[in-house]
N, CA, C and O atoms as a printed pandas DataFrame, in Angstrom:
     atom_number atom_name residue_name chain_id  residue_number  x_coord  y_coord  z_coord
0              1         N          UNK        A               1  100.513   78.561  101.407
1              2        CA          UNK        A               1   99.127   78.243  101.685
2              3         C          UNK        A               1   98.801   76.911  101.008
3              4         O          UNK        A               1   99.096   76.641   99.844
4              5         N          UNK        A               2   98.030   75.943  102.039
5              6        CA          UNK        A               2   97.939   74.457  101.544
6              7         C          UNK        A               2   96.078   74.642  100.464
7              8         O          UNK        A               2   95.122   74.704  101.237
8              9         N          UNK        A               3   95.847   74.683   99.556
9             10        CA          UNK        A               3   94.804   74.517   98.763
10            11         C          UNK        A               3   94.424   73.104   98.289
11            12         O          UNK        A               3   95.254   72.520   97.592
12            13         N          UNK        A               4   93.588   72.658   98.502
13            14        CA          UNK        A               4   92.969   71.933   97.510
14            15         C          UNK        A               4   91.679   71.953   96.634
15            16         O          UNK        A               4   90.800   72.762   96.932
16            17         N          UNK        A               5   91.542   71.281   95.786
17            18        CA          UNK        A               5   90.509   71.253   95.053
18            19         C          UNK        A               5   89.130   69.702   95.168
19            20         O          UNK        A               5   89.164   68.491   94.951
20            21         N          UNK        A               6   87.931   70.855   95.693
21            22        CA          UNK        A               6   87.142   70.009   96.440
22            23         C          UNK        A               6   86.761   69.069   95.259
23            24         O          UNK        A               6   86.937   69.167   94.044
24            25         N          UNK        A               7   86.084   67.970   96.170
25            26        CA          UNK        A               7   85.655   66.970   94.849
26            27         C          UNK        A               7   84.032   66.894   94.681
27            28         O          UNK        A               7   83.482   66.440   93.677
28            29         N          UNK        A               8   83.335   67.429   95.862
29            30        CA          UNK        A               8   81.943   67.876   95.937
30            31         C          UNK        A               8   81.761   68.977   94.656
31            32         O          UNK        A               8   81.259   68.746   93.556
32            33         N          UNK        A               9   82.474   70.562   95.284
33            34        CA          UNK        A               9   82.111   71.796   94.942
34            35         C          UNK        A               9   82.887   71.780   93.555
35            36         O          UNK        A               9   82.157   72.049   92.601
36            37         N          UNK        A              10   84.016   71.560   93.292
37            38        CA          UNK        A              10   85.127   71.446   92.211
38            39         C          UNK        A              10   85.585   73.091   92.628
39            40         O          UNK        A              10   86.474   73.469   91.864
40            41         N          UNK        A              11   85.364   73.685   93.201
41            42        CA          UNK        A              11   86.405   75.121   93.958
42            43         C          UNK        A              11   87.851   74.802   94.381
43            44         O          UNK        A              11   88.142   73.614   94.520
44            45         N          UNK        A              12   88.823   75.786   94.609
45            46        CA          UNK        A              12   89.929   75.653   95.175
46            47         C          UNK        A              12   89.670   75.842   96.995
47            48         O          UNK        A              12   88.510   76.236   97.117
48            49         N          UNK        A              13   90.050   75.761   97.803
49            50        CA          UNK        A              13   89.584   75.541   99.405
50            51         C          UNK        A              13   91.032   75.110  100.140
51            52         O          UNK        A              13   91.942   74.318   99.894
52            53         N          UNK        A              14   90.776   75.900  100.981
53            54        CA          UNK        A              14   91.875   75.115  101.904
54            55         C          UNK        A              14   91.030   74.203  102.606
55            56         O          UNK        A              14   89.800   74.169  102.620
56            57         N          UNK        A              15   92.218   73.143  103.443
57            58        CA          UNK        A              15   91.215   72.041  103.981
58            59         C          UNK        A              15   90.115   72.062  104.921
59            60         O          UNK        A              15   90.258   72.730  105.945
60            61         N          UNK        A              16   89.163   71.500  104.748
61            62        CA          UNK        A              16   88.371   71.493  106.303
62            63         C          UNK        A              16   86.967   70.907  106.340
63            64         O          UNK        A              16   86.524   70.237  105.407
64            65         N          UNK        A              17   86.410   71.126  107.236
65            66        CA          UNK        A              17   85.760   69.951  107.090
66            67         C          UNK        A              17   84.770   70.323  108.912
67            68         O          UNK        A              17   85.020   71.161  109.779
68            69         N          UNK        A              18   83.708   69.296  108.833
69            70        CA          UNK        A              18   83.089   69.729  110.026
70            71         C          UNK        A              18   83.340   68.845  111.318
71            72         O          UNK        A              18   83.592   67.641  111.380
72            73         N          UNK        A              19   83.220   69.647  112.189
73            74        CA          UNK        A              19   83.584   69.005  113.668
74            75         C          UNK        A              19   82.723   67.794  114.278
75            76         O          UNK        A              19   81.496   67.704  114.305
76            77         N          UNK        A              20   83.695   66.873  114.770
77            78        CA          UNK        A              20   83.211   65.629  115.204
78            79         C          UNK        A              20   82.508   65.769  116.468
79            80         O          UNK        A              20   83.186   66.542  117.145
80            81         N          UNK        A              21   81.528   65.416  117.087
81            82        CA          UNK        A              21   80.888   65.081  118.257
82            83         C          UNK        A              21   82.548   64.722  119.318
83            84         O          UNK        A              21   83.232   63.715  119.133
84            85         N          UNK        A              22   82.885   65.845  120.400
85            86        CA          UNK        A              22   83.572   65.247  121.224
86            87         C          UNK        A              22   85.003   65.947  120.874
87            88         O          UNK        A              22   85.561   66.469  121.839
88            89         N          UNK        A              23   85.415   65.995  120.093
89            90        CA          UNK        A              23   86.421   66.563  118.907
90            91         C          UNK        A              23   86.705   68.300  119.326
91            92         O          UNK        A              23   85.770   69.068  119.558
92            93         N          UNK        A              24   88.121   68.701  119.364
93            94        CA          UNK        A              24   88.262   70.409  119.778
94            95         C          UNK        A              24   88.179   70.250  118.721
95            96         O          UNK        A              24   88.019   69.205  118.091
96            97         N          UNK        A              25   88.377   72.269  118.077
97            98        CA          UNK        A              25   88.430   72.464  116.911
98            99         C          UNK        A              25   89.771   72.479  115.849
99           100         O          UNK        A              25   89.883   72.610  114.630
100          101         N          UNK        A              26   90.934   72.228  117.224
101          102        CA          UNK        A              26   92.512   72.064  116.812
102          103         C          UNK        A              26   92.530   70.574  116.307
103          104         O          UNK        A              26   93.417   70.286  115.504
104          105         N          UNK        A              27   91.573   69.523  116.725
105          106        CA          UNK        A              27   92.100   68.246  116.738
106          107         C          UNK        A              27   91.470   67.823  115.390
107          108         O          UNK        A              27   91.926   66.809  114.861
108          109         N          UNK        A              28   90.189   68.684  114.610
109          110        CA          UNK        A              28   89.034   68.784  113.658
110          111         C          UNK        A              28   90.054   69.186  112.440
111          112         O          UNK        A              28   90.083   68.614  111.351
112          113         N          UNK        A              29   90.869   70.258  112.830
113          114        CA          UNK        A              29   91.769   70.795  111.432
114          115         C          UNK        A              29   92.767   69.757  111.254
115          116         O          UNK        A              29   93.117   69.360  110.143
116          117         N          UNK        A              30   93.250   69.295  112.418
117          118        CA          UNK        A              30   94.732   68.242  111.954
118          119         C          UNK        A              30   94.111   67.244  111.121
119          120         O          UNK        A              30   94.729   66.968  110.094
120          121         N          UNK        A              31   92.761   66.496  111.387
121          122        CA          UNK        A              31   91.845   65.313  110.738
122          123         C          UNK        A              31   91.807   65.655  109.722
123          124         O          UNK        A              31   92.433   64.879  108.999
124          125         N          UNK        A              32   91.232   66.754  109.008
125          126        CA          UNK        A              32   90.488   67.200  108.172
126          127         C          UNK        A              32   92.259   67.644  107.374
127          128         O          UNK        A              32   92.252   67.247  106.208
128          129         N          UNK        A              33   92.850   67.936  107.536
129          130        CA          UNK        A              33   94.440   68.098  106.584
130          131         C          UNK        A              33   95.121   66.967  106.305
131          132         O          UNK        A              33   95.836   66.800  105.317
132          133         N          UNK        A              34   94.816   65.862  107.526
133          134        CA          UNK        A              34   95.427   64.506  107.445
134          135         C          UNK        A              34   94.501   63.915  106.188
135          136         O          UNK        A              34   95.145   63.449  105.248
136          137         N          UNK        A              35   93.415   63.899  106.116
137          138        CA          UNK        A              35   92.099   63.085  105.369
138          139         C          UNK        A              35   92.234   64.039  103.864
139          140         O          UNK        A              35   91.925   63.339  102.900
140          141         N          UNK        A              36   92.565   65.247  103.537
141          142        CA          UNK        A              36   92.109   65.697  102.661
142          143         C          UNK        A              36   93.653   66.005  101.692
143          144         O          UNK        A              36   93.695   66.486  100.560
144          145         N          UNK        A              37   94.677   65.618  102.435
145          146        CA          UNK        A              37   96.007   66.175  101.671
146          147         C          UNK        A              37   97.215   64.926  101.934
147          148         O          UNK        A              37   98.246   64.887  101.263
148          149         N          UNK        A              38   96.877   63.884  103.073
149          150        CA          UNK        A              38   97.788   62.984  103.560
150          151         C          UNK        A              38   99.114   63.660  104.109
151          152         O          UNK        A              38  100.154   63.080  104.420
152          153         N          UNK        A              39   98.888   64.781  104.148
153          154        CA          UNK        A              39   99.811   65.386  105.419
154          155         C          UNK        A              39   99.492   65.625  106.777
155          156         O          UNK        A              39   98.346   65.909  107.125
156          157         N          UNK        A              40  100.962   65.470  107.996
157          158        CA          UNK        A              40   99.773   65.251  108.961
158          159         C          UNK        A              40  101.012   66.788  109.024
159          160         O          UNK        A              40  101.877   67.194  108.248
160          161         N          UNK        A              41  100.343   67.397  110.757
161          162        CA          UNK        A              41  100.885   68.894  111.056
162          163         C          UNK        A              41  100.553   69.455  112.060
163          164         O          UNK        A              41   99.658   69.009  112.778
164          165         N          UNK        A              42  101.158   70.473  112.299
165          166        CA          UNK        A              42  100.803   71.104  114.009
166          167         C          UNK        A              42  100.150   72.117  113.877
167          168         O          UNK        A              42  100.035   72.865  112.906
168          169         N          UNK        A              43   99.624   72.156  115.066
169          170        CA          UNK        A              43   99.103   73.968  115.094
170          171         C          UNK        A              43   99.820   74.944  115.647
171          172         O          UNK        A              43   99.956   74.830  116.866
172          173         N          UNK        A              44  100.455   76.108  115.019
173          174        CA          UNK        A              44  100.828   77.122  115.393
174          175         C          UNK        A              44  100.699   78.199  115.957
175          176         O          UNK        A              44  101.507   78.875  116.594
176          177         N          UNK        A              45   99.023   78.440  115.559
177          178        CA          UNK        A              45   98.180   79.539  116.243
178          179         C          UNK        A              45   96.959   79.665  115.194
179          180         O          UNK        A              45   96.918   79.634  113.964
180          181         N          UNK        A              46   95.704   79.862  116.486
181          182        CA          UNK        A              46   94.598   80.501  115.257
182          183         C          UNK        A              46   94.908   81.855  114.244
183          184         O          UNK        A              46   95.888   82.590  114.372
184          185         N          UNK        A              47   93.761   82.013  113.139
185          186        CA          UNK        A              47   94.231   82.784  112.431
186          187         C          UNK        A              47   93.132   83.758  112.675
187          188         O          UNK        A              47   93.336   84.935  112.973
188          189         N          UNK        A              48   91.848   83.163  112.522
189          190        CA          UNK        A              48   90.870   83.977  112.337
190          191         C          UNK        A              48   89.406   83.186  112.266
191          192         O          UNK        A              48   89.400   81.997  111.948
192          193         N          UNK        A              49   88.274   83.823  112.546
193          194        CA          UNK        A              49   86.964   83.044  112.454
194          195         C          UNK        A              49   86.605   83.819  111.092
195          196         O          UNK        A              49   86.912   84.969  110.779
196          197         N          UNK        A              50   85.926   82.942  110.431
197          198        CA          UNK        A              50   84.792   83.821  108.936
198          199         C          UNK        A              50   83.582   83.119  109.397
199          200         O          UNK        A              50   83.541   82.124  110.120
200          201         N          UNK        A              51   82.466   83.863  108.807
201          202        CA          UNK        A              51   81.535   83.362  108.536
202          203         C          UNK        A              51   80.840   83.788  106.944
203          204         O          UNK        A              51   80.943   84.792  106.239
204          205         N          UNK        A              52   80.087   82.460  106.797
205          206        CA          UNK        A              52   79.716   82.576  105.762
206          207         C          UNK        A              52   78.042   82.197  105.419
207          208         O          UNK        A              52   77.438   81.125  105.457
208          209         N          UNK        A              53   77.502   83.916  104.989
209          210        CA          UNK        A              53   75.984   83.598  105.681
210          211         C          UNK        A              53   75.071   82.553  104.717
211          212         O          UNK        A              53   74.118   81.948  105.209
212          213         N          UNK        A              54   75.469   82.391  103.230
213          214        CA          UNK        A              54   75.023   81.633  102.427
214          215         C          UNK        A              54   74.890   80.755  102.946
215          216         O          UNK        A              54   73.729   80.360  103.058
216          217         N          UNK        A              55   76.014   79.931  103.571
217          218        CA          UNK        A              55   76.368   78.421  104.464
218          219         C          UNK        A              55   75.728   78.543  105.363
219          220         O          UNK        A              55   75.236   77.469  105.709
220          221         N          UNK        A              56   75.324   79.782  106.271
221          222        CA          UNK        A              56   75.109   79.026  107.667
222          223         C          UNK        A              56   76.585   78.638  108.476
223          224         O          UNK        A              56   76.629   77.969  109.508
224          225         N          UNK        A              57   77.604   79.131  107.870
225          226        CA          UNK        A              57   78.533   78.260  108.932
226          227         C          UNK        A              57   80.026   79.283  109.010
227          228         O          UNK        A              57   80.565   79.980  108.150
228          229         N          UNK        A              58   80.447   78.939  110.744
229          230        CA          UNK        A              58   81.206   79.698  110.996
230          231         C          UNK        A              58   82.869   78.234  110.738
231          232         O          UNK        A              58   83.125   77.060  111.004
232          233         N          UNK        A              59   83.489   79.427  110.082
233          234        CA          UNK        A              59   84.691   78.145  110.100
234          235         C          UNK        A              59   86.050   79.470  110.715
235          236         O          UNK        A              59   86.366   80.659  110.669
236          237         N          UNK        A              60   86.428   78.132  111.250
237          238        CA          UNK        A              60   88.450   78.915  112.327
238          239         C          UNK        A              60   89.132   78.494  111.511
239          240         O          UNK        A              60   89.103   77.377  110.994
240          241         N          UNK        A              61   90.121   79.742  111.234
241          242        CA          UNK        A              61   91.142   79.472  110.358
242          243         C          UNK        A              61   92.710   79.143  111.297
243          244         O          UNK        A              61   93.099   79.756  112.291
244          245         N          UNK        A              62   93.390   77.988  110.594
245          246        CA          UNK        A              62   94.882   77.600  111.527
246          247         C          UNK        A              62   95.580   77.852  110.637
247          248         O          UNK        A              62   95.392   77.786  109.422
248          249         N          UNK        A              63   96.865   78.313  111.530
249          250        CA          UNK        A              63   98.253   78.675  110.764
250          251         C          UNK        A              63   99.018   77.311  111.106
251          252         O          UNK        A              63   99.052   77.000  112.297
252          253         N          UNK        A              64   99.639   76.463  110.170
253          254        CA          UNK        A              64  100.530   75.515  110.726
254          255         C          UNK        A              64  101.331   75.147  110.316
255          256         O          UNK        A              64  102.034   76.000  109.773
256          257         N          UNK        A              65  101.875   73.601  110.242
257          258        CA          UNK        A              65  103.418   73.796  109.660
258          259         C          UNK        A              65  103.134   71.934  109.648
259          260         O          UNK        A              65  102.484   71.074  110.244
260          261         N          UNK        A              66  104.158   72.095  108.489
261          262        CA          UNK        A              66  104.062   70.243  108.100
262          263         C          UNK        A              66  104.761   69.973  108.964
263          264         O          UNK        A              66  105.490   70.790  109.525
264          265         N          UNK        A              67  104.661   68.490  109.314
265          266        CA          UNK        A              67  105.426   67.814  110.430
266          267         C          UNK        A              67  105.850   66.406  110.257
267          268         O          UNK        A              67  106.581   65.803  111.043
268          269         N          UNK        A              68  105.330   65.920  109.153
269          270        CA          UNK        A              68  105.049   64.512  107.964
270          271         C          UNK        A              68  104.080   64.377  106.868
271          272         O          UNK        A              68  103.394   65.222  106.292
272          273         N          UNK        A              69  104.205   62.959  106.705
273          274        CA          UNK        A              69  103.314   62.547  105.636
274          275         C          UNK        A              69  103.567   63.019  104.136
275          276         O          UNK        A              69  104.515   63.700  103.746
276          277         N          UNK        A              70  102.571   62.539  103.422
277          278        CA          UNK        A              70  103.067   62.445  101.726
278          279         C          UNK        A              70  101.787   63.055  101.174
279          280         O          UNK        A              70  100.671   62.579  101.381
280          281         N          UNK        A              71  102.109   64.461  100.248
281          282        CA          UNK        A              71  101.073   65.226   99.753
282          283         C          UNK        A              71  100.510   64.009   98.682
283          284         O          UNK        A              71  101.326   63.239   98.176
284          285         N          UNK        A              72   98.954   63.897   98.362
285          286        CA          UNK        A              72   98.405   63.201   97.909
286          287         C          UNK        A              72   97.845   64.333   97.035
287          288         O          UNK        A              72   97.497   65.379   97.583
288          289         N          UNK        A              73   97.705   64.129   95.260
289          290        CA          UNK        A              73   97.054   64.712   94.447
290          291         C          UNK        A              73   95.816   64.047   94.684
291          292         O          UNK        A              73   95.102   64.694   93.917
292          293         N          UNK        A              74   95.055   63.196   95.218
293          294        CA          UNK        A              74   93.803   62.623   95.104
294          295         C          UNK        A              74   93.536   62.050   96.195
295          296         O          UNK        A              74   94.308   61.207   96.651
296          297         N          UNK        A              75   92.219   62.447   96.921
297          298        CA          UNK        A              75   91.589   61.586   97.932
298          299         C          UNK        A              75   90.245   61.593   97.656
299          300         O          UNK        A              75   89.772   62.161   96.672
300          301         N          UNK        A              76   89.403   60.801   98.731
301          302        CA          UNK        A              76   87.976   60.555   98.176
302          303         C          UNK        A              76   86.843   61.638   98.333
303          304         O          UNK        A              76   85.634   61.671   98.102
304          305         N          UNK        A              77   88.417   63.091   99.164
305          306        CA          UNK        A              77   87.486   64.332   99.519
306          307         C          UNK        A              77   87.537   65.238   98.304
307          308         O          UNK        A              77   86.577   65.960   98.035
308          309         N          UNK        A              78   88.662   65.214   97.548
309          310        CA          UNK        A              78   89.850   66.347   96.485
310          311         C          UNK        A              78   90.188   65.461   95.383
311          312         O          UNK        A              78   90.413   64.251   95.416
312          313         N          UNK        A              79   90.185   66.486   94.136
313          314        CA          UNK        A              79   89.967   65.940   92.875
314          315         C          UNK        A              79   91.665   66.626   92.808
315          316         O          UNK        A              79   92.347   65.854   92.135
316          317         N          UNK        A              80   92.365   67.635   93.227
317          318        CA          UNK        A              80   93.658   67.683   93.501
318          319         C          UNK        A              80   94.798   68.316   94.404
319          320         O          UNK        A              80   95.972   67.988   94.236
C-alpha cells in the first residue's frame, strides 16, 4: 500500500486528490500518484467507493501497480 504523508492535514493518506473538469476518475488517480509520489502507474481495477460524511466527499479507491518513475520523499503536496 502506497501512503503518504499530507502536507495540508500532516495524516498518513494514500494519494488523491480532486477531479479535474473533463478528467475520468482513472485518469484523476494516475495525476494525483504522479503529483503526490513521482511515480507514474496503471490501473488494475477499482477497489471500492467510501464516503466520508464530515467531508462531504465521495472518494474511488484503485488497485495498481508501478510502471515507472522515482518515489519522491517530498512534494509541494507531502511532507513524506
Amino acid at each position: 500500500m502506497l501512503l503518504s504523508q499530507r502536507a495540508d492535514l500532516k495524516i498518513w493518506a494514500v494519494p488523491g486528490g480532486r477531479l479535474d473538469r473533463g478528467e475520468t476518475l482513472a485518469a484523476c488517480a494516475l495525476r494525483e500518484v504522479r503529483e503526490e509520489t513521482g511515480i507514474t502507474a496503471a490501473i488494475t481495477r477499482p477497489v471500492g467507493l467510501y464516503y466520508a460524511p464530515g467531508w462531504n466527499r465521495l472518494s474511488v479507491l484503485f488497485l495498481g501497480r508501478k510502471t515507472g518513475g522515482k518515489l519522491l520523499r517530498q512534494t509541494h503536496e507531502t511532507l513524506d
